[in-house]
KEBA-870079 format. One record per atom (N, C-alpha, C): residue number from 1; atom name; x, y, z. Coordinates in pm, 1 decimal, decimal comma, padded with zeros to 6 digits. Layout:
<rs>
<r NUM CA <X Y Z>>
...
</rs>
This chain:
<rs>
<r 1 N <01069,6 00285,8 -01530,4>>
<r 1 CA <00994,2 00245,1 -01413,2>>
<r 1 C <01080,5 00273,0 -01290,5>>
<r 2 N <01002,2 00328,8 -01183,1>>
<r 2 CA <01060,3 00382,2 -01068,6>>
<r 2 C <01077,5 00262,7 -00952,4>>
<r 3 N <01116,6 00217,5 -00847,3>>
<r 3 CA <01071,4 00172,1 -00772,0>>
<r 3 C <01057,2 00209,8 -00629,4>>
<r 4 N <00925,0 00149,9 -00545,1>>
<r 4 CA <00918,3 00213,9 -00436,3>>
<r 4 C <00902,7 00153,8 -00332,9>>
<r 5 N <00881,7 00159,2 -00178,0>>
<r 5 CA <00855,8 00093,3 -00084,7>>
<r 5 C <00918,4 -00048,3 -00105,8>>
<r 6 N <01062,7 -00137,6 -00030,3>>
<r 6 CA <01084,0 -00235,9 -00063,0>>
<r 6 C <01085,5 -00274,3 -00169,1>>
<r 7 N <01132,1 -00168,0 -00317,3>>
<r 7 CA <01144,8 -00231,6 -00426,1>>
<r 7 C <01005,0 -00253,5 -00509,8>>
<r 8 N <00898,0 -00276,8 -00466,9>>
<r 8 CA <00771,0 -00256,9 -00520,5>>
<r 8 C <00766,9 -00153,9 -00680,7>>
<r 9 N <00745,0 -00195,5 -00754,1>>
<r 9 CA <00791,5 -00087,8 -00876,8>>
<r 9 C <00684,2 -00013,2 -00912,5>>
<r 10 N <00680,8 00088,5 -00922,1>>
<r 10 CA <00578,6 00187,4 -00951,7>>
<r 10 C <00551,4 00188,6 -01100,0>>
<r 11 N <00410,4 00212,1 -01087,7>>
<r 11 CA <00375,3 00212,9 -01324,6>>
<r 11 C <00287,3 00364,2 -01275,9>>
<r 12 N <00313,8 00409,2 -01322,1>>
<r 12 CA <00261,2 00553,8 -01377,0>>
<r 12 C <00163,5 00555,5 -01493,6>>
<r 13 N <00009,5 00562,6 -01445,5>>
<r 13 CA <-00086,8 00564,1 -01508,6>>
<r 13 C <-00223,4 00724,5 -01502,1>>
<r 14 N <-00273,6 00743,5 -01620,7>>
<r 14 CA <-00354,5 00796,0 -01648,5>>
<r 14 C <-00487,9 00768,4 -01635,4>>
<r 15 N <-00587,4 00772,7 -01584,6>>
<r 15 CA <-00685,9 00747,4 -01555,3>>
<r 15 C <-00826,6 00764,9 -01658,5>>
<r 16 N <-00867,1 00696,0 -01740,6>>
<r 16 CA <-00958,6 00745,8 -01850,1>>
<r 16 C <-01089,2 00705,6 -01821,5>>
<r 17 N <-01203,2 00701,3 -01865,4>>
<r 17 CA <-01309,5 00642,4 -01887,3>>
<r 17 C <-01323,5 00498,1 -01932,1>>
<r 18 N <-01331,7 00420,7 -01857,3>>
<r 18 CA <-01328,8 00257,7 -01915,8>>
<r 18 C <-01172,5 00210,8 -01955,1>>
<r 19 N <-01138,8 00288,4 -01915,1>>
<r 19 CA <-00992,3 00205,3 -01923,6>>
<r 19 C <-00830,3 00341,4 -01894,8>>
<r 20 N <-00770,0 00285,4 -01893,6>>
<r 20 CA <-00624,5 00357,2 -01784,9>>
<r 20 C <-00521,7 00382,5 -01910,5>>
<r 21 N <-00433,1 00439,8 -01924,7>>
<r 21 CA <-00325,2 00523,0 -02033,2>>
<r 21 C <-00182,6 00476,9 -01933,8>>
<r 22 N <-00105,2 00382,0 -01971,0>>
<r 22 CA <-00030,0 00363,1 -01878,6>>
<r 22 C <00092,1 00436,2 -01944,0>>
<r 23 N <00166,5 00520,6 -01883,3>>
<r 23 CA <00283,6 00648,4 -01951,2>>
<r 23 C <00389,5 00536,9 -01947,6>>
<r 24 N <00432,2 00591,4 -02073,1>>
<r 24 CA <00579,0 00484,8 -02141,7>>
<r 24 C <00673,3 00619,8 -02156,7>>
<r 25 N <00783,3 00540,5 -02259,4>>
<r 25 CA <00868,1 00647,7 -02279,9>>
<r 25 C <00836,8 00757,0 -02351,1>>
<r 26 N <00743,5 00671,2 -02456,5>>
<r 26 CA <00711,6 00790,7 -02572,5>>
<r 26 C <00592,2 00868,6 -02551,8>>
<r 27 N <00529,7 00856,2 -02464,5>>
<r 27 CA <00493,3 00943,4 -02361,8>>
<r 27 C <00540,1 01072,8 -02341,0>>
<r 28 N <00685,2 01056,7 -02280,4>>
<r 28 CA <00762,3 01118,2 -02215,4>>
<r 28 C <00804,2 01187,5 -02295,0>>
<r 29 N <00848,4 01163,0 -02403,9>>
<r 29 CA <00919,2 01192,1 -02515,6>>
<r 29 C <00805,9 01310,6 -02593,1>>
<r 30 N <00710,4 01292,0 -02610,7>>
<r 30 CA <00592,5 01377,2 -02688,2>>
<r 30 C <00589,2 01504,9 -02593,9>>
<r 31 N <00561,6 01470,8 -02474,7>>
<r 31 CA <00549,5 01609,3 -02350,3>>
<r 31 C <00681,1 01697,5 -02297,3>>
<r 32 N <00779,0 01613,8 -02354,3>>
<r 32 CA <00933,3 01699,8 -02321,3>>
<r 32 C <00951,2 01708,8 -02206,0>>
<r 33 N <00866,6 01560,2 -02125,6>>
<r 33 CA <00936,2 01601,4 -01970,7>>
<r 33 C <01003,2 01469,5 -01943,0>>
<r 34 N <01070,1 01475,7 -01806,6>>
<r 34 CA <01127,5 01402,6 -01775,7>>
<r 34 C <01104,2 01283,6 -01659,9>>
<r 35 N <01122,6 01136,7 -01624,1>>
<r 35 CA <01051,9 01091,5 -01525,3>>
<r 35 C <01066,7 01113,5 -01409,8>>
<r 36 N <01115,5 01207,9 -01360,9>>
<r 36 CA <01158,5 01306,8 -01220,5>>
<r 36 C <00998,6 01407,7 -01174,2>>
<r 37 N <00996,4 01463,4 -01347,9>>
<r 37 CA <00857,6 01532,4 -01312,1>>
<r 37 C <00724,0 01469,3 -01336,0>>
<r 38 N <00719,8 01350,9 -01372,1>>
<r 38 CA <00619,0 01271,4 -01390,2>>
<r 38 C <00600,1 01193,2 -01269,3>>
<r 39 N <00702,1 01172,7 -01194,2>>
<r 39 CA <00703,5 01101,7 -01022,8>>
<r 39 C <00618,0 01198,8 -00949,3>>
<r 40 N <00693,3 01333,2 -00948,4>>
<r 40 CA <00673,5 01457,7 -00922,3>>
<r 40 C <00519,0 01505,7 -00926,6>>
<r 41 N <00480,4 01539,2 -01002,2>>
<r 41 CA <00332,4 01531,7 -01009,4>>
<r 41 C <00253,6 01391,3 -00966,6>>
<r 42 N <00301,5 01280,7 -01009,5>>
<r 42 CA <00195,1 01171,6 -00983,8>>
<r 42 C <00209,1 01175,3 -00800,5>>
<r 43 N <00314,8 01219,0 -00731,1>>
<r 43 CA <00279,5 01196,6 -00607,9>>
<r 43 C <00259,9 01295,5 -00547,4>>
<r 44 N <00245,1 01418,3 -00617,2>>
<r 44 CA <00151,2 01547,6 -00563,2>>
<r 44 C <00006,9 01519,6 -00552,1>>
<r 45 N <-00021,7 01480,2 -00678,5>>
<r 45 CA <-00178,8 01438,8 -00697,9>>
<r 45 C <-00188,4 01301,4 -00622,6>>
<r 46 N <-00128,8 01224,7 -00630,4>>
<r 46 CA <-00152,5 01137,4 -00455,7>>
<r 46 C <-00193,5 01146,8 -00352,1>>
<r 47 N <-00104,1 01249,6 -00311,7>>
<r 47 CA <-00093,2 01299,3 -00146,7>>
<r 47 C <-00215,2 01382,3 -00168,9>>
<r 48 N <-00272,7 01481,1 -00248,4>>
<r 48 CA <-00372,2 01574,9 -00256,3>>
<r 48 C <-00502,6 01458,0 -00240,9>>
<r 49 N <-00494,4 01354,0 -00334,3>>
<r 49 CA <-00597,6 01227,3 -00295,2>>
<r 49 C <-00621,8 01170,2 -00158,0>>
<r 50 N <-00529,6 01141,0 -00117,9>>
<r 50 CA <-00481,0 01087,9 -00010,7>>
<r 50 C <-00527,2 01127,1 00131,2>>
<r 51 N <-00525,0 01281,9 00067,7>>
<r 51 CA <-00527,4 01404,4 00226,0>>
<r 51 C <-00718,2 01331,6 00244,0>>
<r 52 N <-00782,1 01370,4 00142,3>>
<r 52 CA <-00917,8 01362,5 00145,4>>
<r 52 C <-00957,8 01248,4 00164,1>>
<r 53 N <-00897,4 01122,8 00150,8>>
<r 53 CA <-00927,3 01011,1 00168,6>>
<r 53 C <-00935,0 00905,6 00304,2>>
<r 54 N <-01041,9 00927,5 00382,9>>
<r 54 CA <-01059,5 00857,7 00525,4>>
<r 54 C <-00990,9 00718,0 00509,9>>
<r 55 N <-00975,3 00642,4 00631,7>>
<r 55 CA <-00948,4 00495,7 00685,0>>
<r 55 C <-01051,0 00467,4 00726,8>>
<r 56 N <-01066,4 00320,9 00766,9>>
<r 56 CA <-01144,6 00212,1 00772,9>>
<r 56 C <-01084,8 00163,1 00910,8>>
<r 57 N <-01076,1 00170,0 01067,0>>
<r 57 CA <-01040,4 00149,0 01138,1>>
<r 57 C <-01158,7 00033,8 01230,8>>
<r 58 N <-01067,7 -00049,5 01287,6>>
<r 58 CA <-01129,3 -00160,5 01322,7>>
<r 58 C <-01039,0 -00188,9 01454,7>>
<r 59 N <-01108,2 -00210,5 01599,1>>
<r 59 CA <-01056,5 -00212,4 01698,9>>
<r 59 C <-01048,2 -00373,6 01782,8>>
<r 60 N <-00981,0 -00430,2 01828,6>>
<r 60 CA <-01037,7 -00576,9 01939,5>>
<r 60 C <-00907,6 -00635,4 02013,4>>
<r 61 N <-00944,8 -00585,9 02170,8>>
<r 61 CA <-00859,9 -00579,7 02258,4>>
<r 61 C <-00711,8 -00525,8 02173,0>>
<r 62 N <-00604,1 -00528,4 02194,5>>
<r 62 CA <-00495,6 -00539,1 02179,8>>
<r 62 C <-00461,5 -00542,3 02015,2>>
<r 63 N <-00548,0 -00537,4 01929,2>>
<r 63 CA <-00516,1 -00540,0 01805,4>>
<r 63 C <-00596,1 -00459,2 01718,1>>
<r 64 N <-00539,4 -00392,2 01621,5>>
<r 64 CA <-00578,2 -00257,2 01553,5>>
<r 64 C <-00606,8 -00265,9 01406,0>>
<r 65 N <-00675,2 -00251,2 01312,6>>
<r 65 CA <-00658,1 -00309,3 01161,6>>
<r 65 C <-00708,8 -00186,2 01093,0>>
<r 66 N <-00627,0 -00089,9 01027,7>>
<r 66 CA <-00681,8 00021,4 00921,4>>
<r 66 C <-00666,8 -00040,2 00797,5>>
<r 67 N <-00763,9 00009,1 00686,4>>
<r 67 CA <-00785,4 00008,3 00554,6>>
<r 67 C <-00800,5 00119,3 00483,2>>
<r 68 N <-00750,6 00154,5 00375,2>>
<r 68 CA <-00823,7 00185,7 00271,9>>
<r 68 C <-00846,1 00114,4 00182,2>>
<r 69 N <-01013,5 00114,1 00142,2>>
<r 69 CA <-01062,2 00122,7 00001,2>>
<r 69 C <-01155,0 00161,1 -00086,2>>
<r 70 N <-01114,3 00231,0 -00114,5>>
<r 70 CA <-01241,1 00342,4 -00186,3>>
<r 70 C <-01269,1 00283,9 -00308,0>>
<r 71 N <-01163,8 00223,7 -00447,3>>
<r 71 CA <-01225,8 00173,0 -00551,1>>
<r 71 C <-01185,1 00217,0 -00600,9>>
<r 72 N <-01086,7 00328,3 -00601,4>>
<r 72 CA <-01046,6 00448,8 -00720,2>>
<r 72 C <-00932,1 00379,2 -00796,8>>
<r 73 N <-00866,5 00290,4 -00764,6>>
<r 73 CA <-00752,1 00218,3 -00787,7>>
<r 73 C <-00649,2 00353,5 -00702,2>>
<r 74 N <-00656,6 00370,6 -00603,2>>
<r 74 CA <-00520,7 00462,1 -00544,6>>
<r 74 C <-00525,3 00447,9 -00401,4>>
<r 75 N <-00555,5 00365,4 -00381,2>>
<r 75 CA <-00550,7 00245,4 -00250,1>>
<r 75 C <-00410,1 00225,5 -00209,6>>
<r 76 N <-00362,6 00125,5 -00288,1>>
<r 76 CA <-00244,7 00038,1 -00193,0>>
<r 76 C <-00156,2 00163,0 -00251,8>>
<r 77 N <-00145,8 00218,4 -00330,4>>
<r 77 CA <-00011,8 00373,1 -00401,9>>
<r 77 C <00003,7 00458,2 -00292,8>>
<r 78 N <-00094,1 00474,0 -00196,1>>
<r 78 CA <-00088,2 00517,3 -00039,0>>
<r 78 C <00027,8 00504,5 00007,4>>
<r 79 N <00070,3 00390,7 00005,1>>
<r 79 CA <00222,2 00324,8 00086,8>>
<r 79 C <00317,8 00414,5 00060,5>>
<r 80 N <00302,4 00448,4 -00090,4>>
<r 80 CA <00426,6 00534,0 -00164,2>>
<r 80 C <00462,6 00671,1 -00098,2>>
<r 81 N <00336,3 00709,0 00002,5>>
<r 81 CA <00379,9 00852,4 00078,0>>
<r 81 C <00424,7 00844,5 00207,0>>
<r 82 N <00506,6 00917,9 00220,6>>
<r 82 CA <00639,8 00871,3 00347,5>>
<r 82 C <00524,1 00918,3 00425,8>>
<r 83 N <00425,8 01037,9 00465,8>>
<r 83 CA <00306,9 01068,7 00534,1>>
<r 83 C <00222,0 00979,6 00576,5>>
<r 84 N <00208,2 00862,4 00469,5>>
<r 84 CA <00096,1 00770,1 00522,9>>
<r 84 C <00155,8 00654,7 00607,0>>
<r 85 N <00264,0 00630,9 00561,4>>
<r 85 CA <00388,1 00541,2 00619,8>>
<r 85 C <00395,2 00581,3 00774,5>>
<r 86 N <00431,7 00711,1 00780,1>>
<r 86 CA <00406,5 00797,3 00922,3>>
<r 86 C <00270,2 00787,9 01013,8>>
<r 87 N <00166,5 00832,1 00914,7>>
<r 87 CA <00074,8 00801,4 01024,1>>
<r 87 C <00020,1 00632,7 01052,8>>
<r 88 N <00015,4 00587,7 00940,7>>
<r 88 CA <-00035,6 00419,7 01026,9>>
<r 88 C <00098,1 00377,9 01148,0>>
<r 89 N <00241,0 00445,6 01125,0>>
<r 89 CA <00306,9 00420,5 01236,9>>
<r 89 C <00281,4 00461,4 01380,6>>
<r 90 N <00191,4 00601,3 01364,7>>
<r 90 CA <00115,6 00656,5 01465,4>>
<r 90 C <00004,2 00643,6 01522,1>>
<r 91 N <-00055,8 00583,8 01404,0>>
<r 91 CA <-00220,2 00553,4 01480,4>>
<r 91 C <-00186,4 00412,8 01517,2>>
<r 92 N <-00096,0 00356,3 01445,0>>
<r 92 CA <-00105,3 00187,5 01507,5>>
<r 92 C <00000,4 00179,5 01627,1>>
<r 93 N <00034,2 00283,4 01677,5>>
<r 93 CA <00096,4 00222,1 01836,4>>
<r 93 C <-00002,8 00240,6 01907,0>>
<r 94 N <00108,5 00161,7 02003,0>>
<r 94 CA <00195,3 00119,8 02045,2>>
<r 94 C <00238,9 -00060,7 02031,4>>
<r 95 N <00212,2 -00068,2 01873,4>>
<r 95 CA <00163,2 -00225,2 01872,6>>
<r 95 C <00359,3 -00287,1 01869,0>>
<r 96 N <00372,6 -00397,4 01893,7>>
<r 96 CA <00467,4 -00420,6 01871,1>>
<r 96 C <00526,3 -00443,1 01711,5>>
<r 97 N <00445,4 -00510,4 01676,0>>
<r 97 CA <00471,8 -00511,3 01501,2>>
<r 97 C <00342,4 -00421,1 01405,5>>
<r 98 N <00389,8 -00423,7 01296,8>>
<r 98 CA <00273,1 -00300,7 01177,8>>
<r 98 C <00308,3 -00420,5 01083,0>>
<r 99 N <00198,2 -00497,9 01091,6>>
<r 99 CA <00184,8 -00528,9 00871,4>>
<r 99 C <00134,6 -00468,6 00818,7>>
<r 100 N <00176,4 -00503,4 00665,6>>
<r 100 CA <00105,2 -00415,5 00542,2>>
<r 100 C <00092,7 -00506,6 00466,5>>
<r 101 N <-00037,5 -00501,1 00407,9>>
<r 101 CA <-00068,7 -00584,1 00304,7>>
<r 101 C <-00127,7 -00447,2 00208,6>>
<r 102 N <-00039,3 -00478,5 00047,1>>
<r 102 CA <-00103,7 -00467,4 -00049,2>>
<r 102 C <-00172,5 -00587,4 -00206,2>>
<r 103 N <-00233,0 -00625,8 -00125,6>>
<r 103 CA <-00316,9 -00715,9 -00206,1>>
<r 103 C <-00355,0 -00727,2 -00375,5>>
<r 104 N <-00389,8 -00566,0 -00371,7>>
<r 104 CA <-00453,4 -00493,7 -00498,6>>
<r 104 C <-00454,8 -00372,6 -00512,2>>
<r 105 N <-00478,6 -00366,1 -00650,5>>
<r 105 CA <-00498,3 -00162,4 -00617,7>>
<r 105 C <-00580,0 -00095,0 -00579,7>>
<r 106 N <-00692,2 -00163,3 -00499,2>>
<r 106 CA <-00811,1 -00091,0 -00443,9>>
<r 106 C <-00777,1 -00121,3 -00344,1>>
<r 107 N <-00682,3 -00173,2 -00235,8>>
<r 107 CA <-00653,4 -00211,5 -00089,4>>
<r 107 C <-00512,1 -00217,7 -00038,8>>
<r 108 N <-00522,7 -00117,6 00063,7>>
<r 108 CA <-00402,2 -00094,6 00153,9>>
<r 108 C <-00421,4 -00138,5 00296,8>>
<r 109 N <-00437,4 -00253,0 00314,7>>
<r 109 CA <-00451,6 -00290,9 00455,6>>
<r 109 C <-00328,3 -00315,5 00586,6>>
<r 110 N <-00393,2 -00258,6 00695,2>>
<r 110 CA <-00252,7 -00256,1 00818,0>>
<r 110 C <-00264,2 -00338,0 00926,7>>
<r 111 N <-00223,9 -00398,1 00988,1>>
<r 111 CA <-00272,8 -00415,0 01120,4>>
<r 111 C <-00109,7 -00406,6 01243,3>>
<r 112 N <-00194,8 -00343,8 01358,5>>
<r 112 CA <-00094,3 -00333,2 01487,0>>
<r 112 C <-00099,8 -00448,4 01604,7>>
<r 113 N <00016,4 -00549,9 01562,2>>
<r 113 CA <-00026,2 -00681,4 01648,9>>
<r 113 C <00059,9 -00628,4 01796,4>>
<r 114 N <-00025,9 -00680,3 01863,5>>
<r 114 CA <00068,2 -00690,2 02025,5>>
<r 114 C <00135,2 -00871,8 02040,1>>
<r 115 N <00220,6 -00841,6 02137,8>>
<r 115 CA <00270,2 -00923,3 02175,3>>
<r 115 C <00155,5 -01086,9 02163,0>>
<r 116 N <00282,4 -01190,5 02140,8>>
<r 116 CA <00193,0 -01334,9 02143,8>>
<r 116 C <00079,8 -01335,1 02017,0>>
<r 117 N <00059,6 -01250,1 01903,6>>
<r 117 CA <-00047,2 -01275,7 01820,4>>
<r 117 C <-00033,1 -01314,2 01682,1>>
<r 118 N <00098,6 -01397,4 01689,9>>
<r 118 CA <00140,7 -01469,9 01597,6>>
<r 118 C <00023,6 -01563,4 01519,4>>
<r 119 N <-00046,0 -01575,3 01561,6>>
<r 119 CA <-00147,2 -01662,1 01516,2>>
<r 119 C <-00230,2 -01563,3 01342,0>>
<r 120 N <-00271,7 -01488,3 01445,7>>
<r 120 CA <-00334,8 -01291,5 01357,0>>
<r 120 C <-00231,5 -01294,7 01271,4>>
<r 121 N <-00096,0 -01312,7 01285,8>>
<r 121 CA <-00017,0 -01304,4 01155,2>>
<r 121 C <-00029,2 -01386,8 01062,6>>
<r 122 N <-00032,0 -01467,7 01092,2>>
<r 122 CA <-00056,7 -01611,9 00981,3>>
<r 122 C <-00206,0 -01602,5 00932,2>>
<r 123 N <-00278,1 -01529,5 00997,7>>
<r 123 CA <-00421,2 -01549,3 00947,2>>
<r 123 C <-00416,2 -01432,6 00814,7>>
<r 124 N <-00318,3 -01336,6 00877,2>>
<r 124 CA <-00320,9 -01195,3 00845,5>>
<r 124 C <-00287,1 -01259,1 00672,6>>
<r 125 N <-00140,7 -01319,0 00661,9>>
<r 125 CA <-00048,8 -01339,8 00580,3>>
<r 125 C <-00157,0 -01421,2 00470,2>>
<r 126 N <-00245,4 -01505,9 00496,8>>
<r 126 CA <-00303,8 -01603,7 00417,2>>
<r 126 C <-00384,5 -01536,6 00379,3>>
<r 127 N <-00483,5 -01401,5 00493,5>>
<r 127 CA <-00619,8 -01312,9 00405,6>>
<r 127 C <-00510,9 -01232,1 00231,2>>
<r 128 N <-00421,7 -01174,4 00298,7>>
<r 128 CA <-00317,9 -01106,8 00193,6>>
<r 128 C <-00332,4 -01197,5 00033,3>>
<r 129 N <-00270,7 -01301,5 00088,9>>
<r 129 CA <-00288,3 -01426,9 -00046,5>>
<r 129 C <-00328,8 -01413,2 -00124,5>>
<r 130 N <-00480,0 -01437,5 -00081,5>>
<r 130 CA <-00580,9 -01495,8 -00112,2>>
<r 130 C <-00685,4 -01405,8 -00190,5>>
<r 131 N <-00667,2 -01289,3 -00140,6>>
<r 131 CA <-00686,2 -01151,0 -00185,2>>
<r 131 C <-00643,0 -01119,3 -00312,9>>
<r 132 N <-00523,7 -01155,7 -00310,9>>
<r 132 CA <-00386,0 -01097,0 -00410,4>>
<r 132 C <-00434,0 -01224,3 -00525,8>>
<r 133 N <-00473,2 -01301,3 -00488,2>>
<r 133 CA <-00499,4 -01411,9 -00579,3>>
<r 133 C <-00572,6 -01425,8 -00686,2>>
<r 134 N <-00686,2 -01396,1 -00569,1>>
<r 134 CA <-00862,6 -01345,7 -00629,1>>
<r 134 C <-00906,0 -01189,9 -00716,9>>
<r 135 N <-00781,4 -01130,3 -00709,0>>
<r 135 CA <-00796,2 -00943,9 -00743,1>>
<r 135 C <-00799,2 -00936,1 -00915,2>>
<r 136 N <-00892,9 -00912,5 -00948,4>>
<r 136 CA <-00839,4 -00846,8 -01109,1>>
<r 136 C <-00746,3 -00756,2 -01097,5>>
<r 137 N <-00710,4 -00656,2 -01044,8>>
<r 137 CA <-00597,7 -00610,6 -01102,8>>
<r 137 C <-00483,4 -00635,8 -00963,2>>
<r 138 N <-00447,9 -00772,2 -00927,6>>
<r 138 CA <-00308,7 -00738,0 -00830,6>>
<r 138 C <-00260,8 -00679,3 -00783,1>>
<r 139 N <-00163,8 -00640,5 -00682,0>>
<r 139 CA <-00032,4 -00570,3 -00687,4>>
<r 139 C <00101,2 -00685,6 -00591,9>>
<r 140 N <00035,0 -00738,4 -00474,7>>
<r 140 CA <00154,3 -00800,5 -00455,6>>
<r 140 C <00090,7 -00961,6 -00365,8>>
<r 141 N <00141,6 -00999,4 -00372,8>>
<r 141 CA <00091,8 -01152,1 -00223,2>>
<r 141 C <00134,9 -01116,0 -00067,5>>
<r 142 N <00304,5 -01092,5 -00108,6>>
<r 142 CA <00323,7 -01073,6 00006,3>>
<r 142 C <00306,0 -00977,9 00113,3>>
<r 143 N <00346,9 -01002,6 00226,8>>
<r 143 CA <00303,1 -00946,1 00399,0>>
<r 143 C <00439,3 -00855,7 00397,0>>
<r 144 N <00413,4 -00671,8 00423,2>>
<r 144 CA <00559,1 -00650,8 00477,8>>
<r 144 C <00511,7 -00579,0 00580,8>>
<r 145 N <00599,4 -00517,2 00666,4>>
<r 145 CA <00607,8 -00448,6 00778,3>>
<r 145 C <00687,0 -00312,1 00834,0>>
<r 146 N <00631,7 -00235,6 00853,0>>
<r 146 CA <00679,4 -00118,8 00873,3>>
<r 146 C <00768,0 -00107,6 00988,2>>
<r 147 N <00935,1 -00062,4 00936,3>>
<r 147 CA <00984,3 -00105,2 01079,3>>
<r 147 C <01075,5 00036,2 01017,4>>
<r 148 N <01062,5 00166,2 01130,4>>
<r 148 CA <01138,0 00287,0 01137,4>>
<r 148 C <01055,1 00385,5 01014,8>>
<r 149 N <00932,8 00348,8 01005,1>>
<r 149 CA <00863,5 00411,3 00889,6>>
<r 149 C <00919,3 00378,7 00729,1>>
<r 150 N <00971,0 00267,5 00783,9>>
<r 150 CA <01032,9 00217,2 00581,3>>
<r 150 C <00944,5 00062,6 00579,0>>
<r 151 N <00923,2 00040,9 00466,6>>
<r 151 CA <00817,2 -00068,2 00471,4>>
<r 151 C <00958,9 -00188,5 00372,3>>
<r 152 N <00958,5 -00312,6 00464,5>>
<r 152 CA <01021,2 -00381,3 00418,0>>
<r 152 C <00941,8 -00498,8 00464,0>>
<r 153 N <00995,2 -00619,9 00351,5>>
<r 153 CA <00923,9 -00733,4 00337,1>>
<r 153 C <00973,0 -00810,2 00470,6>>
<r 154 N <00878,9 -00884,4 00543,4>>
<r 154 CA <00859,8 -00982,8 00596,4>>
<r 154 C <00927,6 -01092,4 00601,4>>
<r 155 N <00972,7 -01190,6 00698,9>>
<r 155 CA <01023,8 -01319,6 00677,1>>
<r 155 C <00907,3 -01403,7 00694,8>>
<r 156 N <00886,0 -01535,7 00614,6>>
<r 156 CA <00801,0 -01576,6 00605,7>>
<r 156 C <00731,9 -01606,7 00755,3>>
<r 157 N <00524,6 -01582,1 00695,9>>
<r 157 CA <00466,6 -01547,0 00864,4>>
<r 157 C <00451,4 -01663,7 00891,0>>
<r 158 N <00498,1 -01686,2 01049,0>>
<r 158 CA <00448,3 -01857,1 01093,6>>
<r 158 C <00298,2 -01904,9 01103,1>>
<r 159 N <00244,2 -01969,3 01056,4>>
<r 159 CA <00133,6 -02038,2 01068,6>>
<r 159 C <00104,4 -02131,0 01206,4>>
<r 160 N <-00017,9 -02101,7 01154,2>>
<r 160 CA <-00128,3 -02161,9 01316,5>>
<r 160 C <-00073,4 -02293,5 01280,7>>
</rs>
């Protein structure tokens, strides 16, 4: 297992009909490759997903909120491309802070707070939760934030 974005650990899965092939060692071992080229491809075919895959942009005064979620389960794996990392850093300025919530694997949610909207964070931090709570398939609870295009975790968000 690889890990990515803040440690977040990556599982390398196959996609089937009614259910997912999650690649182990012996996997690896049957195909004679190595997990360099199994990263390798899984985040070619990412980014090739990825390219085709619109946002969900949401505007009000001073504050900015993109999404993806399409359903495919390759939602929040978004994060994993230094490209997408790049552009929500671009479409969300000039905000002072970028959260990221990955909730689940069907949702990569962002938002660009301006100054004083500490409040939006705490609201932000609890939708994340609650999300992450309620998800059949998980991925994380917590709130992080994109700071220099590297996504690192959050200190806990202050509440209203």
């Amino acid at each position: 297992m690889k890990a990515g974005p803040a440690g977040l650990p990556i599982l390398y899965v196959i996609p089937g009909t009614g259910f997912d092939v999650v690649v182990d060692v012996e996997h690896l071992l049957s195909w004679g490759v190595g997990p360099d080229q199994v990263h390798a491809a899984a985040m070619s075919n990412l980014g090739t997903w990825s390219t085709g895959a619109s946002w969900s942009d949401e505007s009000d005064g001073g504050r900015r909120v993109l999404w993806s979620e399409w359903g495919e389960g390759l939602d929040a794996t978004r994060i994993l491309l230094t490209e997408v990392r790049r552009q929500l850093a671009s479409d969300l300025a000039p905000a002072r802070r970028i959260l990221v919530g990955l909730p689940e694997r069907n949702l990569l949610i962002a938002v660009g707070l301006a100054d004083g909207d500490d409040e939006f964070a705490a609201m932000f931090a609890d939708y994340i939760a609650d999300r992450a709570h309620a998800a059949d398939e998980p991925i994380d609870h917590r709130v992080f934030e994109l700071l220099d295009g590297e996504l690192v975790e959050t200190e806990a968000m202050p509440r209203a």
